[in-house]
C-alpha positions in Angstrom: 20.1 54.4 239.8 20.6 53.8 236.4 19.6 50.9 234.0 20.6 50.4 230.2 18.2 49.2 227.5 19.6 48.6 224.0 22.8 51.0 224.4 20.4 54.0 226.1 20.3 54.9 229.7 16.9 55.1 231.6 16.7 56.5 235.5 15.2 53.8 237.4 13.6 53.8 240.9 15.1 50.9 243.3 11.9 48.4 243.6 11.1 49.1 240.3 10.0 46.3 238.0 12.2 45.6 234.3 8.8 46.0 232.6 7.7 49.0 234.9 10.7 51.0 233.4 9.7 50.3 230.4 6.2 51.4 230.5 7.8 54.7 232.4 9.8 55.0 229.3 6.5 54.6 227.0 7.5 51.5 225.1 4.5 49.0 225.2 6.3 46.3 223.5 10.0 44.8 223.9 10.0 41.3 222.3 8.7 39.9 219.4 7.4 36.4 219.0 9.6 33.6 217.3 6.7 32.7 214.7 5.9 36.0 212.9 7.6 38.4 214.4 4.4 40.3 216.3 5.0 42.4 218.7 4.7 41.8 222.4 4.8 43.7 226.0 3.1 43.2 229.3 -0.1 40.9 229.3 -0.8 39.3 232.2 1.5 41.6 234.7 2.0 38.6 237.0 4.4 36.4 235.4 1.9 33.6 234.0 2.1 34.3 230.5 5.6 34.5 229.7 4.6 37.8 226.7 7.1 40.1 228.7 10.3 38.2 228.1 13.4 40.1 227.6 17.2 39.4 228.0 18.7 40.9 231.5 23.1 41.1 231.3 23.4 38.6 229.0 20.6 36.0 230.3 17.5 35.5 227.9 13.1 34.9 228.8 13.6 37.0 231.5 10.2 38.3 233.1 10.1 41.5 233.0 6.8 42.1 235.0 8.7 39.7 237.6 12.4 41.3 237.6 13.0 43.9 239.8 15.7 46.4 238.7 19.4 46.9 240.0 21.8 49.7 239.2 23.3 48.9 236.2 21.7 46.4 234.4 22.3 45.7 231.0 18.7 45.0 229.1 18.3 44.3 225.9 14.8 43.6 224.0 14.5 39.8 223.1 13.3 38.7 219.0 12.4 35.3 219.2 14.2 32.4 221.1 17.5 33.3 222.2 20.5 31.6 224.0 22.3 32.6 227.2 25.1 34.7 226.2 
């Protein structure tokens, strides 16, 4: 299985979480906050905290500690507020 983040293909394992690639991968952070610009990853792991949001085929604030992969995803790293494509 195969999943795209920002125009490079990654090997994914079916089951696998969006942010659990990512950490495979070793990228720690994938979004940054709206005020400031830091930089943000996985915090709380369980979906509470919202730190892990990303945009999944064109849809923004998606958890990734929540989203499970699918073959062919389209993922793309999320800087600030965003709208639905």
């Amino acid at each position: 299985m195969k999943v795209r983040v920002d125009g490079r293909d990654y090997p994914a394992r079916q089951g696998q979480t969006v942010a659990g690639l990512l950490l495979a991968a070793g990228r720690t952070s994938w979004r940054t906050t709206r005020g400031g610009g830091r930089p943000r990853g996985v915090f709380c792991g369980i979906g509470v905290c919202f730190d892990c949001l990303v945009v999944v085929n064109g849809v923004p604030d998606v958890r990734a500690c929540q989203r499970t992969v699918e073959d062919g995803d389209e993922i793309r790293l999320q800087h600030g507020a965003e709208l639905p494509s």
